[in-house]
N, C-alpha and C positions, 0 to 999 in steps of 0.2 A: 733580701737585699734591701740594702736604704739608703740613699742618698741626701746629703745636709752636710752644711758649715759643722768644722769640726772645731770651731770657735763663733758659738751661736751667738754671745754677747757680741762681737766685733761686726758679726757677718761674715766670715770672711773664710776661707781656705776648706772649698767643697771638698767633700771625700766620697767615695763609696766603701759601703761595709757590705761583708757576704756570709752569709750564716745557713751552716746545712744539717741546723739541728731546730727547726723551727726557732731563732730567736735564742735561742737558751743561752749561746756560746755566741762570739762575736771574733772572724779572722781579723786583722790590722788592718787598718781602711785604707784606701789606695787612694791619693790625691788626683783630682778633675782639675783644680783651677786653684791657685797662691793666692790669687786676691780676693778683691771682696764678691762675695756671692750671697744668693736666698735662695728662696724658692727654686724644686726641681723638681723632676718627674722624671722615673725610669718606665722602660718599654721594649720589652726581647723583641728583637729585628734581626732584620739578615742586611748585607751591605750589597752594593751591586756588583760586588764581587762575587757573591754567594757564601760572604762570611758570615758564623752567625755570632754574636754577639748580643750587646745593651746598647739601644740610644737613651742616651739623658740630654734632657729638654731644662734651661738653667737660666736664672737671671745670674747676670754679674758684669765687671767693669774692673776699670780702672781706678777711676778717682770713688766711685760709688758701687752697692750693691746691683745698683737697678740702672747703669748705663746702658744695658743691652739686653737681649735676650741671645744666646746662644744654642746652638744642639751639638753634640761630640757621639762621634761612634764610640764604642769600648770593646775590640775583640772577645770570646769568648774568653781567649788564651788570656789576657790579661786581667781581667775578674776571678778568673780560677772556675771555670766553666760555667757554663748557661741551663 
């Protein structure tokens, strides 16, 4: 799994990618965030629901990459399993 702007020149329009052949092969990445983003970090969690899923830990904004720092659950089901 990786996480990163899928327009690294702009910054901008985080995705995640998932791959279950070590790397080799790459599924179509799932969008996190339209605007601009950097830097992020993924991390298998469970939600306090007892969901398990991905947290991703993200800078990004509005007018800028680095307005905020954010975190987003991602279900398992919507990654295409954990």
């Amino acid at each position: 799994m990786y996480s990163g702007p899928s327009d690294p020149k702009l910054r901008a329009h985080l995705c995640v990618w998932t791959s279950d052949n070590d790397g080799k092969s790459w599924a179509a990445p799932k969008t996190v965030w339209e605007g601009p983003a950097a830097y992020s970090d993924l991390v298998r969690t469970i939600s306090s629901a007892g969901v398990a899923g991905i947290g991703i830990l993200y800078e990004n904004g509005d007018a800028t990459f680095a307005d905020r720092i954010s975190f987003s659950f991602l279900p398992a089901s919507w990654v295409g399993g954990v």
